[in-house]
Biopython code that builds the backbone (N, CA, C, O; Angstrom):
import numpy as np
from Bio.PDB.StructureBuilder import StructureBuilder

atoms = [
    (1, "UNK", "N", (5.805, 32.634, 26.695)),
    (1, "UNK", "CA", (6.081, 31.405, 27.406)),
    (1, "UNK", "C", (6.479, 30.286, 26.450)),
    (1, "UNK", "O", (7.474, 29.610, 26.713)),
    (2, "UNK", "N", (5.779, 30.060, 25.389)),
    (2, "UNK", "CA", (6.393, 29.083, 24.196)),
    (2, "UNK", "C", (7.530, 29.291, 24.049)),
    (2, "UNK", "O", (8.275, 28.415, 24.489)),
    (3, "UNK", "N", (8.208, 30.560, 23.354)),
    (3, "UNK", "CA", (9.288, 30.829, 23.034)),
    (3, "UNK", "C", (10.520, 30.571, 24.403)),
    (3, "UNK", "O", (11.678, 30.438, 24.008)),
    (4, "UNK", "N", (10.379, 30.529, 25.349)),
    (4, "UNK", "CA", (11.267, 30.129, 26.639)),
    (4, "UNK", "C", (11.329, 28.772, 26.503)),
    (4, "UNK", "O", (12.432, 28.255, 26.678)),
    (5, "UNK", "N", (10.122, 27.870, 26.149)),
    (5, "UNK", "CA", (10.210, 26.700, 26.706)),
    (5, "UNK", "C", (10.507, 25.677, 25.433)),
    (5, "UNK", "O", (10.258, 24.473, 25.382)),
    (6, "UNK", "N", (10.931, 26.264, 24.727)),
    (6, "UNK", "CA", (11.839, 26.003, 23.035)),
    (6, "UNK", "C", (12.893, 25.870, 23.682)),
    (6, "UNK", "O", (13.341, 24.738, 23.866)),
    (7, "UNK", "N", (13.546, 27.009, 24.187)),
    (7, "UNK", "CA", (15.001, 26.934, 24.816)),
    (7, "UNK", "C", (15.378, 26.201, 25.672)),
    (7, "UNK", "O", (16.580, 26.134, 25.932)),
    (8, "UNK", "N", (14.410, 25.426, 26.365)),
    (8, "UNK", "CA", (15.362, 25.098, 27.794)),
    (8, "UNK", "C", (15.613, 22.955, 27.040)),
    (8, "UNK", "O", (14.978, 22.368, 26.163)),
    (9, "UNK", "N", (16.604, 22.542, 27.792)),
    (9, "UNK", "CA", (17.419, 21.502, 27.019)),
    (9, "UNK", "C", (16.349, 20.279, 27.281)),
    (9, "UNK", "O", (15.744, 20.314, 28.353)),
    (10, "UNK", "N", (16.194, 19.661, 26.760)),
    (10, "UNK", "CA", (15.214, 18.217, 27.422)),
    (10, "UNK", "C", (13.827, 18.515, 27.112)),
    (10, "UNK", "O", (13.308, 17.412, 27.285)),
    (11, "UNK", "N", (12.892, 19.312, 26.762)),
    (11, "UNK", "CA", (11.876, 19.957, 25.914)),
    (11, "UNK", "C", (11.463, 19.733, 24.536)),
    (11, "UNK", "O", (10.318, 19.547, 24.122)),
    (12, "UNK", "N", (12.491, 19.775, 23.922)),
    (12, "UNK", "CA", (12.202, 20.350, 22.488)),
    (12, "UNK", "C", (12.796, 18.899, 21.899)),
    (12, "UNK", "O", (13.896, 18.382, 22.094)),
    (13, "UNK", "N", (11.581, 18.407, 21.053)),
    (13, "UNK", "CA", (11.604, 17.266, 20.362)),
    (13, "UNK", "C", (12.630, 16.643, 19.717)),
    (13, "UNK", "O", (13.322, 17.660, 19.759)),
    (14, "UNK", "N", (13.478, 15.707, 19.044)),
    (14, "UNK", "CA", (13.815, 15.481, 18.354)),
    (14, "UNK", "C", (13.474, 14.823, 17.295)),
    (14, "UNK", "O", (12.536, 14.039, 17.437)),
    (15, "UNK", "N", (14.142, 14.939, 15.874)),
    (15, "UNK", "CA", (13.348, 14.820, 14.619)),
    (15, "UNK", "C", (13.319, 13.283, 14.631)),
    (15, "UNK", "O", (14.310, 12.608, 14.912)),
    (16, "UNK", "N", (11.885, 12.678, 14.247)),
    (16, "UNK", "CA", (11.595, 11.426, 13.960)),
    (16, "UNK", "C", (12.626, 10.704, 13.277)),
    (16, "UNK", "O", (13.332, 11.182, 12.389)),
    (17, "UNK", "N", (12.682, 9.657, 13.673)),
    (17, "UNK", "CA", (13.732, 8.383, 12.269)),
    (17, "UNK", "C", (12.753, 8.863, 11.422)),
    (17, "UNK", "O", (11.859, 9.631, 11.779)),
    (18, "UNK", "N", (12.897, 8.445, 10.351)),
    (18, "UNK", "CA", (12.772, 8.584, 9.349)),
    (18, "UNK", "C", (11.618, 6.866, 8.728)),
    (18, "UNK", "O", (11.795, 5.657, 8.879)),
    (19, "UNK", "N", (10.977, 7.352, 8.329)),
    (19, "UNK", "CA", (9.573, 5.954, 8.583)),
    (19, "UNK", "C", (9.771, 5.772, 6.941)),
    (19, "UNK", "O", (10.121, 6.734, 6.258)),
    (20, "UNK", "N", (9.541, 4.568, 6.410)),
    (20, "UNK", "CA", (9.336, 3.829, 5.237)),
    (20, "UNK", "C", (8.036, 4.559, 4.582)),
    (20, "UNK", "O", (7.119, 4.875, 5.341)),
    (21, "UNK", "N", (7.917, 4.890, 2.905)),
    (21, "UNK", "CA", (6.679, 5.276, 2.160)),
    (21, "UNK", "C", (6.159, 4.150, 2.115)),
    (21, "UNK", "O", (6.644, 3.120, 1.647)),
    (22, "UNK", "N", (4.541, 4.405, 2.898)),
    (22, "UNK", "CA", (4.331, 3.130, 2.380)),
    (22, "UNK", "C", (2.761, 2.949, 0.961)),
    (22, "UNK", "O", (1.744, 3.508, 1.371)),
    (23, "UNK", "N", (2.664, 2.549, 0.108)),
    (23, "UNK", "CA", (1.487, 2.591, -0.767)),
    (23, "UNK", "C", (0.648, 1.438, -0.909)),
    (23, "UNK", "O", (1.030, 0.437, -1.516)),
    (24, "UNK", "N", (-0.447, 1.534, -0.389)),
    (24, "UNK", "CA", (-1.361, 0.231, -0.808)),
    (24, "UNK", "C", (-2.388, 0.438, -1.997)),
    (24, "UNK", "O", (-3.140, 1.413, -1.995)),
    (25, "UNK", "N", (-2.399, -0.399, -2.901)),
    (25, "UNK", "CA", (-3.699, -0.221, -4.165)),
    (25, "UNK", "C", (-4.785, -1.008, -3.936)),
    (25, "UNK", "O", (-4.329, -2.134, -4.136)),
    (26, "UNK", "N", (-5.831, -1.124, -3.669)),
    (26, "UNK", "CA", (-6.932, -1.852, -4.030)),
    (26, "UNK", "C", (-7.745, -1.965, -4.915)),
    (26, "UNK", "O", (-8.839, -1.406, -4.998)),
    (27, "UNK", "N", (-7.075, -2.975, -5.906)),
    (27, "UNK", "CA", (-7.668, -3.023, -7.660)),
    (27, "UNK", "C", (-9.075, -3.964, -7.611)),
    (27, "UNK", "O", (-8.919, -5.078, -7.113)),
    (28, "UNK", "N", (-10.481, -3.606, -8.099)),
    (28, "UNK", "CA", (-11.198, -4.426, -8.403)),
    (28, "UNK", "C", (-10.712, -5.468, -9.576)),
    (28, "UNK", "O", (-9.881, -5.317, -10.472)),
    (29, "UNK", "N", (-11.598, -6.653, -9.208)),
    (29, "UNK", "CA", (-11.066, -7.405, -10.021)),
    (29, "UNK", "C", (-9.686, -8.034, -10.174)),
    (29, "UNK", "O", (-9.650, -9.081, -10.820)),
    (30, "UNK", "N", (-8.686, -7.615, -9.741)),
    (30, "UNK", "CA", (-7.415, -8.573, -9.886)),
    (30, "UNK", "C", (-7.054, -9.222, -9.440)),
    (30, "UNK", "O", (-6.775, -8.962, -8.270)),
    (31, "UNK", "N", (-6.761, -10.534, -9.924)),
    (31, "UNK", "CA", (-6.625, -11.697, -9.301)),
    (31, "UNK", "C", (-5.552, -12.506, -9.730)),
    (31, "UNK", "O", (-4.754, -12.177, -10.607)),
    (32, "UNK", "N", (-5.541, -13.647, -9.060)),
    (32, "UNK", "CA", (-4.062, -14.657, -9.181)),
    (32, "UNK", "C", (-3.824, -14.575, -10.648)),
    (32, "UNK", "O", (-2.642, -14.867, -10.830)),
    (33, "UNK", "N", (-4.316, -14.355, -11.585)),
    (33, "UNK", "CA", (-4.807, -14.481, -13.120)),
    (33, "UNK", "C", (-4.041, -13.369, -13.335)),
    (33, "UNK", "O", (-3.454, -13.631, -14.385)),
    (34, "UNK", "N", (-3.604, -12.003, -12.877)),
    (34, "UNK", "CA", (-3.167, -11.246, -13.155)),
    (34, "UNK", "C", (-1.944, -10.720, -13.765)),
    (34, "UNK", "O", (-1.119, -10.611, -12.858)),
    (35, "UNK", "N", (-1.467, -10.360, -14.834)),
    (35, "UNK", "CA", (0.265, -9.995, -15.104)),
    (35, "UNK", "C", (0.988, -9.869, -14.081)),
    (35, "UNK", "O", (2.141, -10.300, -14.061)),
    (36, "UNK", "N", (0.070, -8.861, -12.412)),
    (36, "UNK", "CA", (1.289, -8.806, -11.105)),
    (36, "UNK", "C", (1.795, -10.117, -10.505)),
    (36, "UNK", "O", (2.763, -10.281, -9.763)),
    (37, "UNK", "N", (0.622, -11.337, -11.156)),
    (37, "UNK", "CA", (1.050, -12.528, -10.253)),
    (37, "UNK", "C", (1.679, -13.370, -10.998)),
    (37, "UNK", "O", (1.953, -14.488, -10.561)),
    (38, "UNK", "N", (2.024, -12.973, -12.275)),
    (38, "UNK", "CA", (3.080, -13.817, -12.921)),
    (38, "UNK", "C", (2.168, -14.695, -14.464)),
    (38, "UNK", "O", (2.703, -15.662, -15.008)),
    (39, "UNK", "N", (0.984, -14.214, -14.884)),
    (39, "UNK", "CA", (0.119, -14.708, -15.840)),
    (39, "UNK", "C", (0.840, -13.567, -16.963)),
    (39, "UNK", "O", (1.213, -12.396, -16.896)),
    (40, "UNK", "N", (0.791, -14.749, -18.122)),
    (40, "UNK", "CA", (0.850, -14.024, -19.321)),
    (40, "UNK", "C", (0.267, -12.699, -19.736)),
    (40, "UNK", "O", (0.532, -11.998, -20.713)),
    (41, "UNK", "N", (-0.556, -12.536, -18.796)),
    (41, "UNK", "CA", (-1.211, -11.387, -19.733)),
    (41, "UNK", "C", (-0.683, -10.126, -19.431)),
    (41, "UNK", "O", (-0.062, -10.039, -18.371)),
    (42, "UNK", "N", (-0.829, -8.821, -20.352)),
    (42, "UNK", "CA", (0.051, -7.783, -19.870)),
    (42, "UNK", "C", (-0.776, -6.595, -18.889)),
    (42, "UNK", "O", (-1.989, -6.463, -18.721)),
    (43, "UNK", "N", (0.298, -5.844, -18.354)),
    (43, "UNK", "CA", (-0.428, -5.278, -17.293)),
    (43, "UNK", "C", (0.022, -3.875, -17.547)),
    (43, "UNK", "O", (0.916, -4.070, -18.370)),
    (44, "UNK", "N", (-0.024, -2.811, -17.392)),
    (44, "UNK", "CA", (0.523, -1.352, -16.929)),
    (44, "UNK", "C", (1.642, -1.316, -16.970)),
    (44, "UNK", "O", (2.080, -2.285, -16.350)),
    (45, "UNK", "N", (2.507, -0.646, -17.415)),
    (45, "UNK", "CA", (3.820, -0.604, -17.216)),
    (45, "UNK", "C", (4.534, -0.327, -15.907)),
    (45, "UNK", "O", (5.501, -0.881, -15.383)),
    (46, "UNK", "N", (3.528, 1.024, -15.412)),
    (46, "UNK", "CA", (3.631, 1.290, -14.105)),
    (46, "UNK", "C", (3.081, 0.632, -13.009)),
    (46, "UNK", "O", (3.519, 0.755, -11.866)),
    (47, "UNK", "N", (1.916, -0.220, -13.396)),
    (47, "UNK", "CA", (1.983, -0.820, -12.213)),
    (47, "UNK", "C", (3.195, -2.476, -12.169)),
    (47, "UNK", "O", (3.655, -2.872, -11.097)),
    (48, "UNK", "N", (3.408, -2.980, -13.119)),
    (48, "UNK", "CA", (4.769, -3.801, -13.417)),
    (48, "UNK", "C", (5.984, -3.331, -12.249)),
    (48, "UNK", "O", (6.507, -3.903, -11.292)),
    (49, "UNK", "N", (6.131, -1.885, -12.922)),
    (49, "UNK", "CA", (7.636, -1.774, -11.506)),
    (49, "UNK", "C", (6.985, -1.580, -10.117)),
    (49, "UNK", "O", (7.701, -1.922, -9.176)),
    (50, "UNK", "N", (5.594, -1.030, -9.773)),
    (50, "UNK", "CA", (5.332, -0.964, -8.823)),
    (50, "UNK", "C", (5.108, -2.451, -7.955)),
    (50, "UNK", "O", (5.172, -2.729, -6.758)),
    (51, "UNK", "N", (4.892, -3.037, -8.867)),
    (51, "UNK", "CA", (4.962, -4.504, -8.073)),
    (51, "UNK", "C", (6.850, -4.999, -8.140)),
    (51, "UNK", "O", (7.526, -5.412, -7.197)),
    (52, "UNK", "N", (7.182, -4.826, -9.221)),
    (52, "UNK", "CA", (8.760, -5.272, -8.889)),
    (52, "UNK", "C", (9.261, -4.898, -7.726)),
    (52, "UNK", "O", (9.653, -5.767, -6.947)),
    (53, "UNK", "N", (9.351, -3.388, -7.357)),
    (53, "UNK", "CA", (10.146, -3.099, -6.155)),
    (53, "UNK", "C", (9.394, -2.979, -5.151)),
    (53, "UNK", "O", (9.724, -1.999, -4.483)),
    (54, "UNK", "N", (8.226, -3.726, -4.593)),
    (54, "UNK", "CA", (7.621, -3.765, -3.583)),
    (54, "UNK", "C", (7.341, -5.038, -3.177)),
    (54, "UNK", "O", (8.031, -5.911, -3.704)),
    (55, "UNK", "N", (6.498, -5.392, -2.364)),
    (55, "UNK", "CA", (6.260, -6.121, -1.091)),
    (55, "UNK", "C", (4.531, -7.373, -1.761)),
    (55, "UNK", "O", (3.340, -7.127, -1.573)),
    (56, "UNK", "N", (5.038, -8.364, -2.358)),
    (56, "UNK", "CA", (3.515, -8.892, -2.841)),
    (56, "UNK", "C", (3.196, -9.843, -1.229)),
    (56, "UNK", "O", (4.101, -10.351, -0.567)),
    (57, "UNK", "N", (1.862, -9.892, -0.901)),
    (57, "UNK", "CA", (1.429, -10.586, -0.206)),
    (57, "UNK", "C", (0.781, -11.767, -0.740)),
    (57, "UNK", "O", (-0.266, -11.438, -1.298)),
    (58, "UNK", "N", (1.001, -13.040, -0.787)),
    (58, "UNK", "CA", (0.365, -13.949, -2.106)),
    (58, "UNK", "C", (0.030, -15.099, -1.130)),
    (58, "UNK", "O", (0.009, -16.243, -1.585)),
    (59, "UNK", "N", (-0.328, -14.807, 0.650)),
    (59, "UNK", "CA", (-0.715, -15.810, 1.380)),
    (59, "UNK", "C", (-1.243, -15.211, 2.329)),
    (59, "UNK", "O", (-0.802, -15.224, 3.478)),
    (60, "UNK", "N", (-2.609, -14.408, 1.814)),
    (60, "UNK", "CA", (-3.120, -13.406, 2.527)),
    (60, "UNK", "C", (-4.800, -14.058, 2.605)),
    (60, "UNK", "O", (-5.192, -14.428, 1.498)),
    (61, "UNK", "N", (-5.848, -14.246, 3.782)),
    (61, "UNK", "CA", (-6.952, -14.491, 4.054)),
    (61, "UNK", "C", (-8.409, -13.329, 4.234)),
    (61, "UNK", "O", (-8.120, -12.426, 5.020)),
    (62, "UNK", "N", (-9.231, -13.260, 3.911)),
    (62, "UNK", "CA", (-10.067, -12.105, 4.445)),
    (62, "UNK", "C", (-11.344, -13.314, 5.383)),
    (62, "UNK", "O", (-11.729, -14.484, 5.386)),
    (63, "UNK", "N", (-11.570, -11.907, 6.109)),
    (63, "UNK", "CA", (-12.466, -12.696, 7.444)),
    (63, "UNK", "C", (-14.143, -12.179, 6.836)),
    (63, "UNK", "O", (-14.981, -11.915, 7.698)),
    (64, "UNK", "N", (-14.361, -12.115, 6.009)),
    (64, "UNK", "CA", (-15.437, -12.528, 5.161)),
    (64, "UNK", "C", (-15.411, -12.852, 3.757)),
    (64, "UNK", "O", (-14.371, -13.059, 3.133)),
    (65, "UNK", "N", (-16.798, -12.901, 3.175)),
    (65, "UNK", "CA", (-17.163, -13.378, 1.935)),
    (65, "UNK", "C", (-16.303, -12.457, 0.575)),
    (65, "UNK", "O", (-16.990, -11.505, 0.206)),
    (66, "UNK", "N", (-15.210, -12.567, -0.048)),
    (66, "UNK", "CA", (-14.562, -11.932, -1.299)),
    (66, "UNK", "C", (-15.127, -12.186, -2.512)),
    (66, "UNK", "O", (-14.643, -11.524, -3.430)),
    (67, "UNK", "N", (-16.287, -13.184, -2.893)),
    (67, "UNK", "CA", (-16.922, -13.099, -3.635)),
    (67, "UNK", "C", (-18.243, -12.403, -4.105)),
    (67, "UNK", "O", (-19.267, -13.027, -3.826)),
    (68, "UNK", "N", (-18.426, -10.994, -4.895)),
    (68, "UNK", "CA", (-19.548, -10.401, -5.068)),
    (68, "UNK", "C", (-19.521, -9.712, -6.311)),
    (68, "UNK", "O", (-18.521, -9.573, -7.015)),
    (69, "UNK", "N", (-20.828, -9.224, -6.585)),
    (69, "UNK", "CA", (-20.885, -8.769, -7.884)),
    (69, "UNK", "C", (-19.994, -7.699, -8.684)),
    (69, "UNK", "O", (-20.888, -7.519, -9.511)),
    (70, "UNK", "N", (-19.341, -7.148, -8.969)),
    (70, "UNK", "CA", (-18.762, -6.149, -9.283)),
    (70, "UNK", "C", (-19.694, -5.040, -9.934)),
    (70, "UNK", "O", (-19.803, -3.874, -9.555)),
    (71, "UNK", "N", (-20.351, -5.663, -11.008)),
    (71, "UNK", "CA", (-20.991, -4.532, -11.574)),
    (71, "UNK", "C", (-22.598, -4.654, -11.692)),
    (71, "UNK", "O", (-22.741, -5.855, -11.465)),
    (72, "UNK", "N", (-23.484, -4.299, -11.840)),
    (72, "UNK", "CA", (-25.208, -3.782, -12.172)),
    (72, "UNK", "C", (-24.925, -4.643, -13.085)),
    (72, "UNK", "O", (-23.962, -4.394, -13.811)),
    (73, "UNK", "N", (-25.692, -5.886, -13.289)),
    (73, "UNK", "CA", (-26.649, -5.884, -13.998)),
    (73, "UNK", "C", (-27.747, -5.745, -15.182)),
    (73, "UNK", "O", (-28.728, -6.392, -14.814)),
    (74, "UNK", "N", (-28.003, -5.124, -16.548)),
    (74, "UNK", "CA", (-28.794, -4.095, -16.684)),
    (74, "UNK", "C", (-30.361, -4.790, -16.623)),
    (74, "UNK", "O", (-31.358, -4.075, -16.724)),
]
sb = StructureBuilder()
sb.init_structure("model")
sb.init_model(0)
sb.init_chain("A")
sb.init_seg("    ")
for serial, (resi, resn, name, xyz) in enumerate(atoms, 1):
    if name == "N":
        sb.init_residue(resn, " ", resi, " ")
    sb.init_atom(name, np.array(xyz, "f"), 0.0, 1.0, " ", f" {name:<3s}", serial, name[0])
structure = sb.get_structure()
């Protein structure tokens, strides 16, 4: 029964457009201070072009607290 219902016209899918790659990073620690945001200091090489040919968000809000400890303590 599959194999019939492959054949008949108006059934059988057509191939998706074709959708954008998309990559998100979530770096501890990096901030406006960062080489991606335009600070002297140097950064990855790879992440350098990965920010060149992509998409920066630099007027972005979070709906809680972004300030916390990163690391222990000892």
């Amino acid at each position: 029964m599959s194999l019939c219902g492959g054949l008949q016209p108006g059934l059988s899918s057509a191939a998706p457009d074709a959708l954008p790659n998309i990559l998100m990073i979530a770096v501890d620690n990096l901030t406006t201070g960062s080489a991606t945001s335009g600070s002297i200091t140097k950064c990855p090489p790879k992440i350098d072009r990965l920010t060149a040919s992509g998409v920066s968000f630099r007027h972005t809000y979070a709906p809680s607290a972004t300030c916390n400890a990163t690391r222990a303590a000892p």
